[in-house]
VEXDO-62472 format. One line per 2 residues: number of its first residue (from 1); for each residue x, y, z of C-alpha. Coordinates in steps of 0.02 Angstrom, whole numbers, plus 32768, in hexadecimal, padded with zeros to 4 digits. Layout:
NUM	X Y Z ~ ...
//
This chain:
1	ACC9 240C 848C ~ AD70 2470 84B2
3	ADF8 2423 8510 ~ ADE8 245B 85BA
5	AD22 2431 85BA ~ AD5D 2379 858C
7	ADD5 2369 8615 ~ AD4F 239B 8690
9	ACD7 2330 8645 ~ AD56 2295 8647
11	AD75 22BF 870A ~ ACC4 22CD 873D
13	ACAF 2224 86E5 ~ AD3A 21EA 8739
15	AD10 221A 87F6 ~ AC60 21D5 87DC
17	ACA2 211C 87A2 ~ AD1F 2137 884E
19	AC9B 2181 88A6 ~ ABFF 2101 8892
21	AB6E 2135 88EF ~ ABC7 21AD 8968
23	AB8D 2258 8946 ~ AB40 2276 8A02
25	ABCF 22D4 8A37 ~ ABEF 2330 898F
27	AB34 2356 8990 ~ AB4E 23AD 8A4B
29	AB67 245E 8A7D ~ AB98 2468 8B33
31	ABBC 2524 8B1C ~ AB40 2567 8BC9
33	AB08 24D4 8BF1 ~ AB04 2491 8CBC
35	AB4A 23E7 8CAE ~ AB32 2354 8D3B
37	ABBF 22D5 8D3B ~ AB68 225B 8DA9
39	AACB 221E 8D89 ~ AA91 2166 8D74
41	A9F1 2123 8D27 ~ A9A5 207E 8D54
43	A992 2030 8CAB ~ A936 1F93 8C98
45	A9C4 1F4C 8C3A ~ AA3B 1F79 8CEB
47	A9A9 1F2A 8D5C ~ A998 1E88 8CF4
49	AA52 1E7E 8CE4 ~ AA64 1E77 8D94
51	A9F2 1DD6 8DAA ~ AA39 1D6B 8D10
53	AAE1 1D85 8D59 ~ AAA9 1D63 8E13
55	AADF 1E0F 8E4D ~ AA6A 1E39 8EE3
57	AA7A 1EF7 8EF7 ~ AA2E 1F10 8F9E
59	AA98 1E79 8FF5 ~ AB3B 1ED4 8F88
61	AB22 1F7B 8FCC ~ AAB4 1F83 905B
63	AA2B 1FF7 8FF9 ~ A9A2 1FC4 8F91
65	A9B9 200A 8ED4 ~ A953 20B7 8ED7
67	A8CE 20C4 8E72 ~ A8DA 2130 8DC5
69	A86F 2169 8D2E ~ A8BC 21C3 8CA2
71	A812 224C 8CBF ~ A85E 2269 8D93
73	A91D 2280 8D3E ~ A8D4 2309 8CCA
75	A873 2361 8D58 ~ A904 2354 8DCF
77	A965 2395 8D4A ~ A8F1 2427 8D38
79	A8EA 2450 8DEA ~ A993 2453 8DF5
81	A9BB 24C3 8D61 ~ AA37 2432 8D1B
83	AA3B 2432 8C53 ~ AA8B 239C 8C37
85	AAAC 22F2 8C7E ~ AB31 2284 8C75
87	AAE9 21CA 8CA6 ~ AB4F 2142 8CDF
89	AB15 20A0 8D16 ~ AAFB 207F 8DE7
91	AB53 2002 8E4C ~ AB65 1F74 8E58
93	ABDA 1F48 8DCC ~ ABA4 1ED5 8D4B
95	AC35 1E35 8D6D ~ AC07 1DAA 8DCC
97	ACB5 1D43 8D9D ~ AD12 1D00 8D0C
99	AC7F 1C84 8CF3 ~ AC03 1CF4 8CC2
101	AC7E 1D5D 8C73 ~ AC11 1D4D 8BBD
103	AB76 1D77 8C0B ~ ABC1 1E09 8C74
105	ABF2 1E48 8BAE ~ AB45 1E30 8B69
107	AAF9 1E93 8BF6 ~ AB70 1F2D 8BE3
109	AB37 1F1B 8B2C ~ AA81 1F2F 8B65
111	AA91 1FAE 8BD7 ~ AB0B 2018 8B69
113	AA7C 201A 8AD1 ~ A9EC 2036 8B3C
115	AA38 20C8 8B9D ~ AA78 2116 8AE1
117	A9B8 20FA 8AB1 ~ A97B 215F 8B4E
119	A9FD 21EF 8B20 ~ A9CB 21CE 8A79
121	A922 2208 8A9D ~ A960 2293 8AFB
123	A9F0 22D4 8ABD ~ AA02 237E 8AFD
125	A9D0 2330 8BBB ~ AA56 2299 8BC4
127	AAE9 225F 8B87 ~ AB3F 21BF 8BDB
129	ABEC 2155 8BF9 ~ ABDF 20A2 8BC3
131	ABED 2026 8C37 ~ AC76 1F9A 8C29
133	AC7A 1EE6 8C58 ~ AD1E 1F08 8CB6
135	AD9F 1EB6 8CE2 ~ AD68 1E4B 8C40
137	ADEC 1EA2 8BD9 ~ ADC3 1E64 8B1F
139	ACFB 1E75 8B4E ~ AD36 1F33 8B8F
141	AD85 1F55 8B02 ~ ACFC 1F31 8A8B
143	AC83 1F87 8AFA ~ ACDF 202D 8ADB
145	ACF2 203C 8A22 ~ AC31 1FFF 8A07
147	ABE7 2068 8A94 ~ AC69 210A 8A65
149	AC5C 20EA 8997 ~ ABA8 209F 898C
151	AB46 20F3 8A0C ~ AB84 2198 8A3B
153	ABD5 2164 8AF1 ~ AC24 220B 8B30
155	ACB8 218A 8B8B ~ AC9F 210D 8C0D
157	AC76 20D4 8CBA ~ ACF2 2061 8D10
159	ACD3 202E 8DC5 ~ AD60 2054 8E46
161	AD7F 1F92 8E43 ~ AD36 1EFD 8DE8
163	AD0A 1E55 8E37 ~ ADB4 1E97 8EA7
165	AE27 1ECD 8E22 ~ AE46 1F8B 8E24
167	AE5D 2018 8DBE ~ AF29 201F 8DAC
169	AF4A 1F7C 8DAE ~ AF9F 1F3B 8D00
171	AF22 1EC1 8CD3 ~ AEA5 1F53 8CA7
173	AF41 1FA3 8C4E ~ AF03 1F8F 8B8C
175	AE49 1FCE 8BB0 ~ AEA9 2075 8BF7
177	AF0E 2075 8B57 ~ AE6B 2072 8AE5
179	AE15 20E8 8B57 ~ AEBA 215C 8B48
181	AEB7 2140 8A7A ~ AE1A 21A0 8A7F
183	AE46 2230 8B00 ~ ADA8 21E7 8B60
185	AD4F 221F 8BF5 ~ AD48 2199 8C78
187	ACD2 21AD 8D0F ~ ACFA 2151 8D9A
189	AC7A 20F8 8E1C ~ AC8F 20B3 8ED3
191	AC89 1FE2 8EDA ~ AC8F 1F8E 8F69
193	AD2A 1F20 8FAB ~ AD2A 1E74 8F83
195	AD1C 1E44 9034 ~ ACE5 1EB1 90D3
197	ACB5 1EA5 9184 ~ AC16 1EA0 917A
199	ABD2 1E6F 9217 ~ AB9A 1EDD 92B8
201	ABFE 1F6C 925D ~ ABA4 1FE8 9210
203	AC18 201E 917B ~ ABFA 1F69 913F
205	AB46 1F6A 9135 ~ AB2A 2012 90C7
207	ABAF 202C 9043 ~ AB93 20E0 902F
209	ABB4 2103 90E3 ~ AC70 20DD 90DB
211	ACA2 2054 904E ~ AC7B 20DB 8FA5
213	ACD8 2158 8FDE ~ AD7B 20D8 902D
215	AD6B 2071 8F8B ~ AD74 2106 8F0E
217	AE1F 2148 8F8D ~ AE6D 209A 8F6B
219	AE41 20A5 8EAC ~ AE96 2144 8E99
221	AF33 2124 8F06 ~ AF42 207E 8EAB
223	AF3A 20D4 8DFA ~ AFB6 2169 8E3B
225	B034 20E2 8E7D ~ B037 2075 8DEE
227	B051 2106 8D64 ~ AFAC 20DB 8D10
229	AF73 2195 8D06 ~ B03F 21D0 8CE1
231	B028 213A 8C5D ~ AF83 215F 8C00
233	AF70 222C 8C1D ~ AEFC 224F 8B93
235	AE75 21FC 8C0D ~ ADF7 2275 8C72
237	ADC9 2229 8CF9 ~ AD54 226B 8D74
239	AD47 221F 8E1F ~ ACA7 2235 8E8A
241	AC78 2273 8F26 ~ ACDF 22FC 8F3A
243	AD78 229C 8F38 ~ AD3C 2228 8FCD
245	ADD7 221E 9030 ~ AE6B 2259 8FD6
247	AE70 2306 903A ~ AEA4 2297 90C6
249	AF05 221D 9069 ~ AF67 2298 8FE8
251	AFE6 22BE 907B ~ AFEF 2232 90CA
253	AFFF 21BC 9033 ~ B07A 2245 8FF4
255	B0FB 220F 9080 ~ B0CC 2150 9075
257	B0F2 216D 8FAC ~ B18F 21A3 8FCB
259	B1D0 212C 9052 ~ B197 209F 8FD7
261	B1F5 20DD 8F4D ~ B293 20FB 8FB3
263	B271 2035 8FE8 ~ B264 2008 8F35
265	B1B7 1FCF 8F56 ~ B165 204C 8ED0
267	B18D 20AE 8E4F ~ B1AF 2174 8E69
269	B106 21C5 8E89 ~ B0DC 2278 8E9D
271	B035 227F 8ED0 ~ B01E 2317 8EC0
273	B026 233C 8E11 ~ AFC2 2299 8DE3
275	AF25 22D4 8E53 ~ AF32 238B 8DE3
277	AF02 232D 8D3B ~ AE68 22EB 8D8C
279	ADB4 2331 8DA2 ~ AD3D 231E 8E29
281	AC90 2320 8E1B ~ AC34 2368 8EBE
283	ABA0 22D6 8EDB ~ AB87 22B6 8FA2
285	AB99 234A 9015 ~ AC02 23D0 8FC9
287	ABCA 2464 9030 ~ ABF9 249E 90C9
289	ACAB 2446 90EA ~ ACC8 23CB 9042
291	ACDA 2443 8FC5 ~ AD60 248F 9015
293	ADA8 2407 905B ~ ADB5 23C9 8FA4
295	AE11 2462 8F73 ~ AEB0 245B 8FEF
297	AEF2 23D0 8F78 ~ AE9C 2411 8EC8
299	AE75 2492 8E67 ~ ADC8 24F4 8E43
301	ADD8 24B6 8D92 ~ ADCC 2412 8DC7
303	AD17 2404 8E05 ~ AC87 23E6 8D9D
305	ABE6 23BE 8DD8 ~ AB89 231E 8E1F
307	AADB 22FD 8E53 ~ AACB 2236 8E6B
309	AA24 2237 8E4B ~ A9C0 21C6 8E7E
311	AA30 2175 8EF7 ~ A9F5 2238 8F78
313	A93C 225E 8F53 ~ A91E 22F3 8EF0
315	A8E3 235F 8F90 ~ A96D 2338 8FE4
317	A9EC 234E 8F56 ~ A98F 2400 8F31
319	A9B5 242C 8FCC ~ AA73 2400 8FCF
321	AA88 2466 8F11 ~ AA30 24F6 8F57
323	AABB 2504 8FE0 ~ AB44 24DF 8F60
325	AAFA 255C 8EE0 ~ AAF6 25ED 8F69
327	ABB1 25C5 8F9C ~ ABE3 25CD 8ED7
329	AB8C 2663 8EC4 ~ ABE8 26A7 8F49
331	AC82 2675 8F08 ~ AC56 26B3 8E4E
333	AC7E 25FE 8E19 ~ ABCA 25C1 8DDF
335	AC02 25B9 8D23 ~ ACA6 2574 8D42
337	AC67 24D6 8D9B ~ ABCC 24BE 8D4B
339	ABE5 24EE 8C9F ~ ACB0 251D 8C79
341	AD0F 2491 8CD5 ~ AC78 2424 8C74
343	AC96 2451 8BD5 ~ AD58 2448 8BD2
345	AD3C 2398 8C25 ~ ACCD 235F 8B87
//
């Protein structure tokens, strides 16, 4: 054995001690291959979860959970021409308070191995992002080397805020340091508020309605005016649903940003260089006014793709990505959101 075949030797050996488990994402070729961002599949370990830690989903959210199989994903999938899936878990959030804190760890555990089994199984169909047990930082922590090292994670799922503490706020700081160690992708996922008006108002009985897309606004201005993006920039995040209301609020919370920091209330924040080193994945209603909403504040390189199956029925969803498709094609920029943008974002 010559010298140069030992040093490669001695590194492969190397990497594989560091390396564990993890060889989904080595093992991977996204090269031409129509990626969805935002997909969720109702594991039995999610489901179960939900019950020992007294989370009741349809009281939480105002919608039942939808019902999945992992054989109506694939023929969605096929339908829709999508290659790939990316599958993070559904809301609600897995913390029910510092009291069950433990068992909110153990069932992020559960759910993390049996969705790396399912893409296991199927490993040119899905991929996923690990769920945490956020804002448990320690239990977050661990969660993210075992589900990135052990099982293949391709990054994380955090929820725009966590039994009411949100993304940006310091607390959450050292989980966005790990997550920045590794240069990981981070995909983000409506929560609702703590506490809402709930009654005879009707964007308190459905979440989706109003609270996703207001929830996943205050996430990102709260990350933007704390620094936490500025901070830890080796993080991809991708917020859903086209962005929800930061067209709107990327003006206005320009000129509140900027009388706060003249107040000495904040920090110096130009918002609009933090929204460029984000991506957006297109779930909810993209086509005809969204999309281009979207990209008065952003760039085309941005956007990736988003389904949220099975939160829309297939039919319906089929429907929406065969409007989106013909507007791409129109625009020559089907491989650049479905497969370019995709790729440099993994």
């Amino acid at each position: 054995m010559n010298r140069r075949e030992f040093l490669k030797l001695s590194t492969f050996a190397a990497m594989s001690m560091f390396l564990g488990d993890f060889k989904l994402v080595e093992a991977k070729n996204f090269s031409a291959k129509k990626i969805d961002f935002h997909a969720h599949a109702m594991l039995n370990s999610y489901v179960e979860g939900l019950k020992k830690l007294g989370i009741d989903a349809q009281a939480e959210e105002g919608f039942p959970l939808p019902k999945w199989s992992v054989e109506s994903h694939l023929k969605f999938m096929e339908d829709a021409g999508i290659d790939f899936t990316i599958l993070s878990m559904p809301t609600p959030h897995i913390y029910n308070g510092a009291k069950n804190e433990k068992l909110s760890c153990e069932v992020a555990r559960q759910i993390n191995e049996e969705t790396a089994a399912l893409c296991k199984k199927y490993p040119d169909k899905f991929g996923f992002v690990a769920v945490l047990p956020m804002p448990a930082v320690e239990g977050s922590i661990n969660e993210i080397k075992y589900s990135m090292e052990k099982l293949g994670a391709l990054g994380v799922k955090v929820a725009s805020n966590s039994d009411g503490v949100y993304l940006g706020n310091e607390i959450l700081n050292p989980i966005f340091e790990e997550l920045n160690k590794r240069n990981s992708l981070v995909i983000m996922h409506p929560s609702p508020a703590r506490t809402l008006p709930r009654e005879k108002v009707i964007t308190g009985k459905v979440m989706a309605l109003f609270e996703y897309p207001a929830d996943t606004t205050r996430a990102v201005l709260n990350l933007l005016a704390n620094g936490t993006l500025e901070k830890f920039s080796k993080i991809k995040l991708v917020v859903p649903h086209c962005g929800s209301f930061l067209p709107y609020m990327k003006q206005r919370a320009g000129a509140m940003f900027h009388m706060l920091a003249s107040m000495k209330m904040m920090p110096p924040t130009d918002i609009s260089s933090g929204l460029q080193n984000l991506y957006f994945d297109l779930a909810g209603d993209p086509m005809p006014e969204e999309m281009d909403i979207l990209l008065k504040i952003v760039n085309v390189n941005q956007l990736v793709y988003g389904s949220d199956f099975p939160y829309v029925l297939a039919p319906i969803l089929l429907k929406k990505k065969s409007a989106l498709d013909a507007e791409l094609a129109q625009r020559n920029l089907t491989e650049k959101i479905y497969i370019d943008n995709a790729k440099n974002l993994l």
